[in-house]
N, C-alpha and C positions, 0 to 999 in steps of 0.2 A: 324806589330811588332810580335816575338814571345812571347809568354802570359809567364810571373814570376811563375816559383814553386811555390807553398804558403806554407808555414807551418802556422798553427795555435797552440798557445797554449793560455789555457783555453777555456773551453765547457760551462761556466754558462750560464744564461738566453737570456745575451746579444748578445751569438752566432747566434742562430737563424736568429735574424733582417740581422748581416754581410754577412752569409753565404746563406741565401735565395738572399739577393743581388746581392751577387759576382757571384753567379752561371749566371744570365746574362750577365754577361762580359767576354765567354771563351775563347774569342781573345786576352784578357787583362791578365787575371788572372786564374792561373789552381789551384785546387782546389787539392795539392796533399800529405798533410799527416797532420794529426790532434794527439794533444796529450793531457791527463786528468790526474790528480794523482787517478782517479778512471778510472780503464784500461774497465772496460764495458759502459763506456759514451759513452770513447774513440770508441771503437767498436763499438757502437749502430752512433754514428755521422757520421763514417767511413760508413757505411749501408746508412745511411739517403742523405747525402750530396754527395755520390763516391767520398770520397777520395783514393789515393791506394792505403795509409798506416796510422797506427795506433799507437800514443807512450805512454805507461805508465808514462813518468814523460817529461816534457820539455827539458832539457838536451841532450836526448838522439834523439829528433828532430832536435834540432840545431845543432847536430853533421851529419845529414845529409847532404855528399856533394852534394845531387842533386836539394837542395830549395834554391830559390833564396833570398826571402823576408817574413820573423817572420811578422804574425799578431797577436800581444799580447794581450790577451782579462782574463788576469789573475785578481785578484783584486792586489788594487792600491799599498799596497804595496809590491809589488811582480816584479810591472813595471820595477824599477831600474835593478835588476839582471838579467832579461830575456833580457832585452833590451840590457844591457851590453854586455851579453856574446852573443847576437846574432851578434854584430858588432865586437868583439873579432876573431868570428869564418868564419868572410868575408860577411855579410847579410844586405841587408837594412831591416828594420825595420819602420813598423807600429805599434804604440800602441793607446789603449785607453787611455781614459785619465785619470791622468794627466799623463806627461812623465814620473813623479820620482815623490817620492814625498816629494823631497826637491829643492831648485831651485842648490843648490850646487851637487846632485846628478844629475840633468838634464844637467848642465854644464858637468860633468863628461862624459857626455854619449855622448855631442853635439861634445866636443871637439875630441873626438875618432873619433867620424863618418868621422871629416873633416880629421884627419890624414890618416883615411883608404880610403878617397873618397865614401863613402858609402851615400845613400839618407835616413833619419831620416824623419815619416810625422804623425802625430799624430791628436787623435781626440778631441777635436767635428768638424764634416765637414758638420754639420746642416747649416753653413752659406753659403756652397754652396748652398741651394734650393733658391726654388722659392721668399720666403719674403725675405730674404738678399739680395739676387743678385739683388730683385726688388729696393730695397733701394738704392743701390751701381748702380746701372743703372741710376735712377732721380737725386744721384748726379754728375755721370758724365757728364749725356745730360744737368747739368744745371739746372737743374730743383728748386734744393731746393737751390742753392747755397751754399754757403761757410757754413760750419756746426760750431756756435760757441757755443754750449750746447747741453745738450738732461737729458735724465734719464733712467735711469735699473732699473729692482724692478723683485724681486724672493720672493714672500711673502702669507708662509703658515704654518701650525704646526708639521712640520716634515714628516720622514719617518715613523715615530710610527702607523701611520693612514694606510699606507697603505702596506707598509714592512711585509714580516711574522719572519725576522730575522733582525731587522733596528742595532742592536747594535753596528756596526763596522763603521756607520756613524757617533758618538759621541763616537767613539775614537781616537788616537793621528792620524792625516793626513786628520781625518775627517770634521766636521761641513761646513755649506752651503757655505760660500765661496770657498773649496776647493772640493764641490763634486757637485752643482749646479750651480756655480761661473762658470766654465771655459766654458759654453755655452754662457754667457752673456757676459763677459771677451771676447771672442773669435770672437764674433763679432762684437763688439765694435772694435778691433784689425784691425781687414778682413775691416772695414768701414773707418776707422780715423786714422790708422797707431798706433806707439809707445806710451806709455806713459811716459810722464815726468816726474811725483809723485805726488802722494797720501796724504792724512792724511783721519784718521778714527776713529771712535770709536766703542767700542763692547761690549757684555754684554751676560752671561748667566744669564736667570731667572731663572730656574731650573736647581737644579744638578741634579735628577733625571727623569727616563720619564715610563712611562707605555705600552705594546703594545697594540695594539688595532685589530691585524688579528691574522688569522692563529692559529696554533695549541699553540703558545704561550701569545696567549690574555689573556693578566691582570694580566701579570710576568712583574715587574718594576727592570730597571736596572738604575745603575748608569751612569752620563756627564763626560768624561775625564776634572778636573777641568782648562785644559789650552783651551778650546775649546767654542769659542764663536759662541753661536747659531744666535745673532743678530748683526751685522755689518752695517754700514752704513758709505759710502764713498764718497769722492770728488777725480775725478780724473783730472788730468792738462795732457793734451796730448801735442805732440811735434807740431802740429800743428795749435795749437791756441783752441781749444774746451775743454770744462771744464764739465764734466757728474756727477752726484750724483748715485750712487750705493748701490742698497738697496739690503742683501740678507739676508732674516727670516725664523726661522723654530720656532716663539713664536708669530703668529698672528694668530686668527680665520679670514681669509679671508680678501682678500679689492679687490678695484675695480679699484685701481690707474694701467694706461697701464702699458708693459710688457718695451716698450720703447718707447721713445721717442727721435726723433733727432729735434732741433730747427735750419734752415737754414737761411741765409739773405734772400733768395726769398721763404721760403718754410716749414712748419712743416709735420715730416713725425711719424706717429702714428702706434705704434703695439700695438693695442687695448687685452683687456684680457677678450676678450669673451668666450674662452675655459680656463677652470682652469689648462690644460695641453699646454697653446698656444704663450707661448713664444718662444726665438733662441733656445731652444734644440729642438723642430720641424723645420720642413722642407719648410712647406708651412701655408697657413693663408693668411686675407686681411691686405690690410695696406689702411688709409687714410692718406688722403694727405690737407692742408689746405694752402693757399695762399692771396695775397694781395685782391685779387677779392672773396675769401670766407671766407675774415677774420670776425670772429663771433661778434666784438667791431664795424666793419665799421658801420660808418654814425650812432652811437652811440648816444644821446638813441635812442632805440628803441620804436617805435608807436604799441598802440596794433592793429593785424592785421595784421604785416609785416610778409612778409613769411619767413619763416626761411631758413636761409644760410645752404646746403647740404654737408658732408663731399664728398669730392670725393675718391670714392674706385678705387686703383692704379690697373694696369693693370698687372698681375701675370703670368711670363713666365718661362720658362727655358730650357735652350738648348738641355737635353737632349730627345730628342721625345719620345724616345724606352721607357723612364718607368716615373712613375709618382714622381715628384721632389714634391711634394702637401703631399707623402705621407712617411712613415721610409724610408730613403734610406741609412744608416749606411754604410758606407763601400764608398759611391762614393771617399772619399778622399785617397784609396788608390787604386783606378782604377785611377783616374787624377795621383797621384804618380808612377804607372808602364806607362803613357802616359811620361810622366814626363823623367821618367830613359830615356823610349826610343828616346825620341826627345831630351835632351842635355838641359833641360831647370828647371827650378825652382816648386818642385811642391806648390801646395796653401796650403793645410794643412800642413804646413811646423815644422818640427822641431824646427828649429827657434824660428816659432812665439808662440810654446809651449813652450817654453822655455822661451822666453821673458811675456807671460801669466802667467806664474809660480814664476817669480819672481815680477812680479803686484801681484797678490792673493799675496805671502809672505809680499811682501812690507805693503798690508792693513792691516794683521795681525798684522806685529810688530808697523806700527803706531796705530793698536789699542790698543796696550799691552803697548805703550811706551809712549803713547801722544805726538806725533813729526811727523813732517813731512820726508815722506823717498824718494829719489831721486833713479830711477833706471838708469841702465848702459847698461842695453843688447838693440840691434837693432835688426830689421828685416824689409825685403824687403814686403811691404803691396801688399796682393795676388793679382793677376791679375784676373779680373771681367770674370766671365764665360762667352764665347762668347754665341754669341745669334743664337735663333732656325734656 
C-alpha cells in the first residue's frame, strides 16, 4: 500500500506516545507536516519526528492539498472544528478522543464523512492491545460463553493529584465520565456491541478542588456546577448483558477490579493491581475463573483444602514488530490506513465514537434527570485482531 500523508494538529504531551508510534509504520503512515498555535513547538517537532513541514495554526495544514489524513491531537474542545473542516477540505480524519464534544456535534461530523465517503476513526484504541483482544478471543473460542453482566470501575481522587494544570477537567465537557469514561465505554463497545440504555445517578461533593503538583500547588479552583465528579451507572446492551459503571474522581482508593465480564461458562477478571491498569492501557493479566475453579465448589470448605488457583489468561497479540503490553497510541489509525487501503471497515471506528458519545451523554442526562434514556445510534462491533 502507499503510506497516507499525515498531517497532525496539536503538539501537547500526548503527541509523543502517537508519533514515537507511527514512526514504525512508514509503509503505512508518512509522517509529513505538523502544526502548533506556538510555531517553535511546531518547528522543534518538525526537527524531532522529520516531518517536511511545519504550520503555525491548524487551518493552514488542512488546507494542504498534498495530506491525506488529520491526526487531531488538540484538546477536546477544539475536536469538533478541526475535524470538521478536515472532512469539509476532502480528508479522513483521526481524532482523539472524544469526537465532538457533544453527541449532536459528532453526528455533525459522522454524517459529512458518509456524504463525502471519507473514513472518520477515533481514539481510544487501547482495546486493540493485548488484554482486550485477550478477552474478545475467550469469548469467541467459547470460552466464557454468552456474557450476561460484568462491571467497570474508574475510581480515584481526580486529576488534582497529579495534573500541574487539571482545571479544564472540571469544566463544561469535562468530568470522569467524559474524560476517563470513553476507555472503559470503548471497550465495553469493542466486546459486547451497542447499548440499549442507561439510568444513573451523580453527584458532585465538592465544588471546589485544590492542586496538588507542579508550579501551581495549593491554588484551589472552582467545579463547573453542572459536572458530576461521581456517576454510577447500569447499562442494558442490545445483546442481553447488563454492566454497572462506576467512574469517581471523589474516592481515596479501592481495590474493586478495573472489569469484570461474568459469562455462562466463564468469569473474566481485570484485576487493579496497577493504579494505572485498566482499558486505557494496552496490556496486563487477566484471570480467568470457571466451573472447575469455582471458589464456592464443594462448599463448605474443610480446613486444609487447597485452595482453588485463578488461572492467568494467555496474553497475545498480532502484531510481533512492537510490544501491544506497552503505550501503542496511534495503532488505530495504522489499522485505519490498512483499512482505506483494503476497502473494509476500520476498528476504531467513527461510528462506535459516536455511538460512545451518545452512551456518556445518555448517563449524564439520566443522571441529571432521574429517567431512564434509550439510545438510537448503531455500529458494526470491531473485528477481533487477527492472531500472531
Amino acid at each position: 500500500m502507499k503510506p497516507l500523508k499525515l498531517g497532525v494538529i496539536g503538539l501537547g504531551d500526548i503527541c509523543h506516545a502517537y508519533l514515537s508510534n507511527l514512526q514504525k509504520y512508514p509503509d503505512r503512515i508518512e509522517l509529513y507536516a505538523c502544526a502548533c498555535r506556538t510555531p517553535a513547538r511546531a518547528e522543534e517537532k518538525k526537527e524531532t519526528y522529520g516531518f517536511r513541514k511545519a504550520y503555525a495554526d491548524g487551518d493552514s495544514l488542512i488546507a494542504d492539498p498534498e495530506i491525506d489524513v488529520i491526526l487531531n491531537l488538540t484538546t477536546p474542545g477544539a475536536h469538533y472544528y478541526y475535524n470538521l473542516e478536515a472532512i469539509k477540505a476532502g480528508k479522513h480524519v483521526y481524532s482523539e478522543k472524544p469526537l465532538a464534544a457533544t453527541f449532536a456535534e459528532g453526528m455533525e461530523i459522522m454524517e459529512l464523512a458518509r456524504q463525502k465517503g471519507l473514513y472518520v476513526g477515533c481514539a481510544p484504541d487501547t482495546f486493540m492491545g493485548s488484554r482486550i483482544q485477550t478477552i474478545r478471543r475467550l469469548m469467541d473460542e467459547g470460552v466464557t460463553g454468552r456474557i450476561v453482566g460484568g462491571t467497570v470501575s474508574c475510581i480515584s481522587h481526580g486529576w488534582e493529584w497529579f495534573h500541574p494544570n487539571p482545571v479544564f477537567f472540571y469544566q463544561a465537557g469535562g468530568g470522569p465520565v467524559l474524560d476517563i469514561g470513553p476507555y472503559y465505554m470503548t471497550a465495553l463497545l469493542s466486546l459486547l456491541g451497542p447499548v440499549d440504555s442507561v439510568c444513573a445517578m451523580g453527584v458532585q461533593p465538592e465544588a471546589e478542588r485544590m492542586i496538588h503538583s507542579g508550579e501551581k500547588a495549593g491554588q484551589h479552583f472552582p467545579v463547573d456546577p453542572d459536572i458530576m465528579t461521581s456517576v454510577m451507572a447500569v447499562l442494558k446492551f442490545r445483546c442481553g448483558a447488563v454492566v454497572n459503571y462506576t467512574m469517581c474522581w471523589d474516592a481515596w482508593d479501592s481495590l474493586v477490579p478495573r472489569m469484570e465480564l461474568y459469562g455462562e461458562k466463564a468469569s473474566v477478571v481485570m484485576p487493579d493491581e496497577d493504579p494505572n491498569g485498566g482499558p486505557n492501557l494496552f496490556g496486563g493479566d487477566l484471570l480467568v475463573k470457571d466451573e472447575a475453579t469455582y471458589r464456592w465448589k464443594n462448599m463448605p470448605r474443610k480446613e486444609g483444602d487447597e485452595e482453588i488457583p485463578w488461572e492467568i489468561a494467555e496474553v497475545k497479540h498480532p502484531y510481533s514488530a512492537v510490544s501491544f503490553v506497552e503505550n501503542n497510541r496511534g495503532i488505530g489509525l495504522v489499522d485505519m490506513a490498512e483499512a482505506i487501503a483494503e476497502g473494509r471497515r476500520n476498528r476504531a471506528s467513527g461510528d462506535m465514537a459516536l455511538h460512545m458519545l451518545e452512551v456518556s451523554e445518555a448517563i449524564l442526562v439520566s443522571a441529571r434527570e432521574q429517567r431512564y434514556v434509550q439510545t438510537h445510534t448503531d455500529f458494526e462491533r470491531p473485528e477481533a485482531m487477527p492472531q500472531i
